[in-house]
DRENKEDREN-238836 format. One record per residue (C-alpha): residue number from 1; x, y, z. Coordinates in nm, 2 decimals. Layout:
<recs>
+-----+--------+--------+--------+
|  nr |      u |      v |      w |
+-----+--------+--------+--------+
| NUM |      X |      Y |      Z |
...
+-----+--------+--------+--------+
</recs>
This chain:
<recs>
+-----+--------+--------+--------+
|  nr |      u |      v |      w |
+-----+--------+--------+--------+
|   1 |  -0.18 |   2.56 |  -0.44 |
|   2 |  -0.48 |   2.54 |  -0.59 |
|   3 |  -0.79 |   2.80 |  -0.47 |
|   4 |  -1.14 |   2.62 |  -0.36 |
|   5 |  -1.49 |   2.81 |  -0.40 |
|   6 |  -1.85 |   2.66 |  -0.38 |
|   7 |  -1.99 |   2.61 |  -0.70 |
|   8 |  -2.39 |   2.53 |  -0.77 |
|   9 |  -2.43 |   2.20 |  -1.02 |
|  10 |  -2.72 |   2.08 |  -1.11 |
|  11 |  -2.69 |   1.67 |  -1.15 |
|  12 |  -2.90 |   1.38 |  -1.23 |
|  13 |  -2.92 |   1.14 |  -0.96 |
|  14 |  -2.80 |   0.87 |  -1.11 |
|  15 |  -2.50 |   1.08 |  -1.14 |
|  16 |  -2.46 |   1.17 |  -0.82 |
|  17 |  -2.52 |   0.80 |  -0.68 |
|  18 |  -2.29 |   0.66 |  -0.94 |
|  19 |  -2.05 |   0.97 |  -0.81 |
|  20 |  -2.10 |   0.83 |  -0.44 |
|  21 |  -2.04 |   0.51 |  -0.48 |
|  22 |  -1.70 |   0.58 |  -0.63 |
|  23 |  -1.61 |   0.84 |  -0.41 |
|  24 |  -1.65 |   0.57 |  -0.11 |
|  25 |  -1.43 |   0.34 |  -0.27 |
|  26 |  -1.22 |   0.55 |  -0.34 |
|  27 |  -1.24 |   0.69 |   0.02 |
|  28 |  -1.25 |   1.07 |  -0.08 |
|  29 |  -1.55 |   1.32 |  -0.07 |
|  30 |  -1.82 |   1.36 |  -0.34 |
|  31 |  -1.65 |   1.75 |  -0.45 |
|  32 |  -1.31 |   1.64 |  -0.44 |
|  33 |  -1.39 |   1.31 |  -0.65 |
|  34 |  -1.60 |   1.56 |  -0.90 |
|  35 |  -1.27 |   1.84 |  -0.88 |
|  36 |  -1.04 |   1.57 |  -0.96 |
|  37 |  -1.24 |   1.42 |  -1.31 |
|  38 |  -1.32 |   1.80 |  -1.42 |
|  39 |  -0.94 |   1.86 |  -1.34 |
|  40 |  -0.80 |   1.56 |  -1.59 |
|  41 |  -1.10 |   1.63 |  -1.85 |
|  42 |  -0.94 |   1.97 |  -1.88 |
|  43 |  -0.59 |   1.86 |  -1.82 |
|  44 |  -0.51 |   2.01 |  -1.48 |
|  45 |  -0.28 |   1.88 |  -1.18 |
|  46 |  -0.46 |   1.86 |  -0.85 |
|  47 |  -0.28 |   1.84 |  -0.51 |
|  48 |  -0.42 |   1.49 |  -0.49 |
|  49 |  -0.34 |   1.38 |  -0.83 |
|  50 |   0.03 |   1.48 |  -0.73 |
|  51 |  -0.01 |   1.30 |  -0.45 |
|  52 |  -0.14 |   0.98 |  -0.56 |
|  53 |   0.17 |   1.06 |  -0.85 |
|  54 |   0.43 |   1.06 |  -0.60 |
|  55 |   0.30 |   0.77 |  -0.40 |
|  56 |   0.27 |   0.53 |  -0.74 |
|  57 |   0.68 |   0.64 |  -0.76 |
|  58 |   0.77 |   0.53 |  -0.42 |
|  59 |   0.62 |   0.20 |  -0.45 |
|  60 |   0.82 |   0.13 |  -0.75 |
|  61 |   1.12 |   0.24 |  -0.56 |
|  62 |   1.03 |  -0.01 |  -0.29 |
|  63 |   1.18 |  -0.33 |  -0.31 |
|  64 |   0.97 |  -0.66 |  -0.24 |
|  65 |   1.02 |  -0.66 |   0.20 |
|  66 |   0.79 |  -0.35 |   0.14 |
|  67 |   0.36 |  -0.42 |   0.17 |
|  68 |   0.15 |  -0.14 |   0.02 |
|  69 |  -0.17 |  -0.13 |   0.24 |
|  70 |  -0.46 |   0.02 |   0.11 |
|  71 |  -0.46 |   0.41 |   0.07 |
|  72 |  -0.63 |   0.48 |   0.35 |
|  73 |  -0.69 |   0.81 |   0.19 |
|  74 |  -0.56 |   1.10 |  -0.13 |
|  75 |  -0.29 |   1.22 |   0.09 |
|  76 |  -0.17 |   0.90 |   0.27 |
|  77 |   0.01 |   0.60 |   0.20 |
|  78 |   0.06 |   0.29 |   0.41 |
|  79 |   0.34 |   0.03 |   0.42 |
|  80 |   0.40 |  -0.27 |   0.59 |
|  81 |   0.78 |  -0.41 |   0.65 |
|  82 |   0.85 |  -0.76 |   0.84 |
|  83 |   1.16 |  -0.75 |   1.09 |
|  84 |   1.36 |  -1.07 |   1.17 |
|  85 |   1.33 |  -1.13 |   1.52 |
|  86 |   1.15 |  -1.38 |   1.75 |
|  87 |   0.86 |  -1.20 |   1.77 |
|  88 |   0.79 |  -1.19 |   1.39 |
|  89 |   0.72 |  -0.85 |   1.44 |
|  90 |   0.54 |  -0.59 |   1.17 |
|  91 |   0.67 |  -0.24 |   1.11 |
|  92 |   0.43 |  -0.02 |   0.96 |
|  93 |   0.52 |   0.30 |   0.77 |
|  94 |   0.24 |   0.56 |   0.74 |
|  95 |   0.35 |   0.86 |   0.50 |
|  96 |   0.13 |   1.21 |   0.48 |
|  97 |   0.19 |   1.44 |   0.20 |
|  98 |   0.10 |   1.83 |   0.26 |
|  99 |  -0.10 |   1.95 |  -0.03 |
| 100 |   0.09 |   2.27 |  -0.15 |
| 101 |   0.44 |   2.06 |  -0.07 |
| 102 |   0.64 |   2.41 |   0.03 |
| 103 |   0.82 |   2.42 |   0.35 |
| 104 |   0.71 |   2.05 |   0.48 |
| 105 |   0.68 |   1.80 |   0.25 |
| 106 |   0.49 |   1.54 |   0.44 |
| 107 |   0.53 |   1.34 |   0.77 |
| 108 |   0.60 |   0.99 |   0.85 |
| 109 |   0.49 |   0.82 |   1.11 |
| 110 |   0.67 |   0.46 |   1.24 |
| 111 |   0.55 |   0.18 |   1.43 |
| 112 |   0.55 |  -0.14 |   1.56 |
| 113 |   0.21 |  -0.36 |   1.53 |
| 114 |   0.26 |  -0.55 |   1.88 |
| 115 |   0.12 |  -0.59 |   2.22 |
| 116 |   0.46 |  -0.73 |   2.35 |
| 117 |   0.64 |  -0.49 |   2.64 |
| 118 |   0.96 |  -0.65 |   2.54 |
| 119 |   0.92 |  -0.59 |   2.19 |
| 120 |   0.78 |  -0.18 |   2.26 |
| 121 |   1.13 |  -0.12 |   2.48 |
| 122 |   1.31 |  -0.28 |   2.20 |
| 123 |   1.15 |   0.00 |   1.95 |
| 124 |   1.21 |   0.26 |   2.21 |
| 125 |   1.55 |   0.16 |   2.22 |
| 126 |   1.57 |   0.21 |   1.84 |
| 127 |   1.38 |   0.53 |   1.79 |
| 128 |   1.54 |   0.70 |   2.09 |
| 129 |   1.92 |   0.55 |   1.89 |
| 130 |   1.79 |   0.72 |   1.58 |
| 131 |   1.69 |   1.06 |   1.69 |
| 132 |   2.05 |   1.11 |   1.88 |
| 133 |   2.17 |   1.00 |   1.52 |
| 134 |   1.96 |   1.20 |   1.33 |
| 135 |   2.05 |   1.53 |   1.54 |
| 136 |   2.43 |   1.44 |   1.51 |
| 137 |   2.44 |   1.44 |   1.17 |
| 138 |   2.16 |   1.74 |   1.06 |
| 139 |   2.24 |   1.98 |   1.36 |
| 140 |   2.40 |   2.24 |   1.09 |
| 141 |   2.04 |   2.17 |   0.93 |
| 142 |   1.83 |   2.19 |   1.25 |
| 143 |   2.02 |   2.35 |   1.53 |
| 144 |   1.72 |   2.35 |   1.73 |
| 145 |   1.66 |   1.94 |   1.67 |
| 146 |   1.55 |   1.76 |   1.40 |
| 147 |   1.15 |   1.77 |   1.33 |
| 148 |   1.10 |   1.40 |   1.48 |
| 149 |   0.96 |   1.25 |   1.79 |
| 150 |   1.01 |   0.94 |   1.90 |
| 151 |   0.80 |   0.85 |   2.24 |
| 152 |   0.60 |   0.53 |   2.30 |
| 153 |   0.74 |   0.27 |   2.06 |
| 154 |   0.65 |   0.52 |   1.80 |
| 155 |   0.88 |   0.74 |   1.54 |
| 156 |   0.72 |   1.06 |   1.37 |
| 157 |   0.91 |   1.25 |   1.15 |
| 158 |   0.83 |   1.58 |   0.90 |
| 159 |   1.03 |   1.61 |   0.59 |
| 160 |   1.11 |   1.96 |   0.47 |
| 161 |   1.30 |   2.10 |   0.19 |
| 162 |   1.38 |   2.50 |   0.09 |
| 163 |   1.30 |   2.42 |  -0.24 |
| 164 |   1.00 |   2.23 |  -0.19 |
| 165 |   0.78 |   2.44 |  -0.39 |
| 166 |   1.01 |   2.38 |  -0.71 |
| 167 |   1.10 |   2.03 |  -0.64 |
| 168 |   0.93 |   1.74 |  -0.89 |
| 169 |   0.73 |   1.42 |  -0.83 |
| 170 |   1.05 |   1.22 |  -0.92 |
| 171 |   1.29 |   1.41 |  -0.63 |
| 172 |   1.04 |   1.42 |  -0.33 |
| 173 |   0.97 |   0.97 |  -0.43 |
| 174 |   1.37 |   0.89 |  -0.46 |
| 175 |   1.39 |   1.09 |  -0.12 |
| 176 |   1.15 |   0.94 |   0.10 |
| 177 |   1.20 |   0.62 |  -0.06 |
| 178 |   1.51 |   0.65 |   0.03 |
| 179 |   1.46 |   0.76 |   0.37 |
| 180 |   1.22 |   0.47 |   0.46 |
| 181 |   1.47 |   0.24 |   0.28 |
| 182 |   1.77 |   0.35 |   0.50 |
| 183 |   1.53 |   0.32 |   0.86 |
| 184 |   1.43 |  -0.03 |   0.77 |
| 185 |   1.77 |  -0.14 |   0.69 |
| 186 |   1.86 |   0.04 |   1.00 |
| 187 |   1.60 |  -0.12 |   1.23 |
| 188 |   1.71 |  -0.49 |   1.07 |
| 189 |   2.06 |  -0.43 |   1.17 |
| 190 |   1.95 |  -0.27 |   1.53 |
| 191 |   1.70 |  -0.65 |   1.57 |
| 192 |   2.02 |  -0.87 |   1.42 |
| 193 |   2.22 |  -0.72 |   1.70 |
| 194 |   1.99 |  -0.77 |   2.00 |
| 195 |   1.94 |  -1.10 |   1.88 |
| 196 |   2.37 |  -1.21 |   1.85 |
| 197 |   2.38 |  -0.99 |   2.16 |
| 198 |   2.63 |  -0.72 |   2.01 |
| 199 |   2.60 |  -0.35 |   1.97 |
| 200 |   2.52 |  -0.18 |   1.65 |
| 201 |   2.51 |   0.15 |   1.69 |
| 202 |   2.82 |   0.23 |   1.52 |
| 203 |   2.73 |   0.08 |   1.20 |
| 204 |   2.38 |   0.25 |   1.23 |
| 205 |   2.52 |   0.56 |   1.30 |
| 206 |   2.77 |   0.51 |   1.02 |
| 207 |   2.53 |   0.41 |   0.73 |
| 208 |   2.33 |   0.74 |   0.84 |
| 209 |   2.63 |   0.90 |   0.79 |
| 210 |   2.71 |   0.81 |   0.44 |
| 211 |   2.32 |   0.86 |   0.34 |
| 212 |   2.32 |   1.22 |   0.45 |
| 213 |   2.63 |   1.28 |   0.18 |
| 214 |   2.36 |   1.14 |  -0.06 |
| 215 |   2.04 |   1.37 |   0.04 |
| 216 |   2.00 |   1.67 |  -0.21 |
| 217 |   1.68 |   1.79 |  -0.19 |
| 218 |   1.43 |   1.65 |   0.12 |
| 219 |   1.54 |   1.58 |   0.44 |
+-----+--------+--------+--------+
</recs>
């Protein structure tokens, strides 16, 4: 992780308006947008360059049900997911990365977009289904309960790894890529039953089971 101190510059304004305007479109901070164009002018990786690294290689693990949003900032990504069901409900996926990436790699956070009552108890259903899931299959992991909560239609989850600290861009993207992949599939399969009226927890529970034997690195 990289050190921060406060430096004195001396700067033209035109540089510094020019330097503001793209820092607010960019929706970062004046010093981090200056850090990050000394870092690549002398060839240097920042946290957020990582980041925005990592972020790029989920979206091209994504397939096409999967909406990019707009970065809402250098350390968070947002994606969008549309679930069959009567409601036509959204989900929406919103991923934070930690900045030195040892111990916990970043937290997800899941939703539904909806006002619906019926539709919230449907997600509750869902989230509360895939914590039990999640606990039965990592309790060697997490004896003390996965790092998730699920509570008000909503899903939050931190990713850790041991090896965080040595893991690279390329195995932190194919593991939460594949993590969000598996919950939406999961969810879709959860919906489809509610709607034929049958329970799918078993298939759920099995499809979680057969991505753990997968999982080498986050989790």
């Amino acid at each position: 992780m990289m050190n921060k101190s406060v430096y004195s510059l001396v700067l033209a304004d035109e540089v510094v308006e020019a330097i503001d305007r793209m820092a607010y479109s960019m929706n970062t901070s004046r010093s981090n947008l200056i850090n990050q164009i000394l870092a690549e002018r002398v060839s240097l990786m920042t946290p957020e360059m990582r980041m925005r690294q990592i972020f790029s290689e989920i979206e091209q693990l994504m397939d096409q049900r999967f909406l990019f949003i707009d970065q809402p900032s250098d350390s968070m990504i947002a994606i969008k997911s549309p679930v069959r069901y009567k409601y036509r409900p959204t989900l929406r996926y919103s991923l934070e990365l930690s900045r030195d990436m040892q111990g916990r790699v970043g937290r997800l956070k899941v939703a539904f977009r909806t006002k619906s009552e019926q539709l919230t108890a449907a997600a509750e259903g869902f989230f509360e289904l895939w914590l039990a899931v999640e606990n039965k299959n990592l309790g060697k992991v997490f004896p003390d309960g996965v790092p998730a909560q699920a509570e008000n239609g909503r899903y939050t989850r931190d990713f850790y790894s041991p090896l965080a600290e040595r893991l690279s861009d390329n195995q932190i993207a194919n593991a939460v890529a594949g993590y969000i992949r598996l919950m939406d599939s999961c969810i879709q399969t959860y919906f489809d039953g509610l709607t034929d009226g049958t329970d799918r927890s078993a298939e759920i529970g099995a499809e979680y089971a057969a991505y753990v034997k997968t999982v080498t690195a986050v989790i």
